[in-house]
C-alpha positions in Angstrom: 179.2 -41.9 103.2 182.9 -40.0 102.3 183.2 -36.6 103.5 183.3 -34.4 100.1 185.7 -31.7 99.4 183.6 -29.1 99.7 183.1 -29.9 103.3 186.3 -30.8 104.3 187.1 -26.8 102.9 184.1 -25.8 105.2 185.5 -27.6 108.2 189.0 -26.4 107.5 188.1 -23.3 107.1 185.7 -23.5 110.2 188.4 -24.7 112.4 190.7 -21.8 111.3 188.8 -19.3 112.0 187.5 -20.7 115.8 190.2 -22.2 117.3 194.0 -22.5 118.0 195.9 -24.9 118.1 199.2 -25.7 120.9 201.6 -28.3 119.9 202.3 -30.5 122.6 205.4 -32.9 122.8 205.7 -35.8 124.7 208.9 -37.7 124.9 208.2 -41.7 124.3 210.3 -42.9 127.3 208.2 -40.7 129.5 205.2 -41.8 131.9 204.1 -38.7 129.7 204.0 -40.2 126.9 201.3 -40.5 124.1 199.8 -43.8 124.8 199.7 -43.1 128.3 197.6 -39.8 127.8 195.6 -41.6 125.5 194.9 -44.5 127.9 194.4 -41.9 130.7 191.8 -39.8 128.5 190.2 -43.2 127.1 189.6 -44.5 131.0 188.2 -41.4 131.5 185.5 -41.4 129.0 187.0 -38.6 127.1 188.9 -37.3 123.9 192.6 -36.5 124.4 191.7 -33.2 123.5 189.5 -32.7 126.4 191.8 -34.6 128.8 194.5 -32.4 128.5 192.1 -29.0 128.4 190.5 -30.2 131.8 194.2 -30.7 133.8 194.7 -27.8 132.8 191.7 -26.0 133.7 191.7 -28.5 137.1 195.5 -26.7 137.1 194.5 -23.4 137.4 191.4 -23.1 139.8 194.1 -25.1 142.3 196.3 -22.7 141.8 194.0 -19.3 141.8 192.0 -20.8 145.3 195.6 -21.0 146.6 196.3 -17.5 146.7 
């Protein structure tokens, strides 16, 4: 079943008002590229989205126990 308009302006609106959003770029010659995150994420039985959130959260309790 299509998603109406009425709730694609309550998701919008939704996602406006509970989260931000960081633009991330990622050069296509890189091992950091797109596809490679995606693979990465997908081999790891999550979204991209979530991938990226947990190295960085992985990131930071290195870092903070370190000190």
């Amino acid at each position: 079943m299509p998603i109406t308009q009425a709730r694609k302006k309550a998701n919008k609106k939704y996602n406006q008002a509970n989260y931000k959003l960081i633009p991330v770029k990622c050069r296509n010659d890189s091992e950091l590229s797109k596809e490679n995150i995606q693979r990465w994420a997908c081999a790891a039985g999550m979204s991209v989205n979530m991938y990226i959130l947990t190295a960085i959260q992985e990131k930071h309790q290195r870092e903070t126990n370190a000190l």
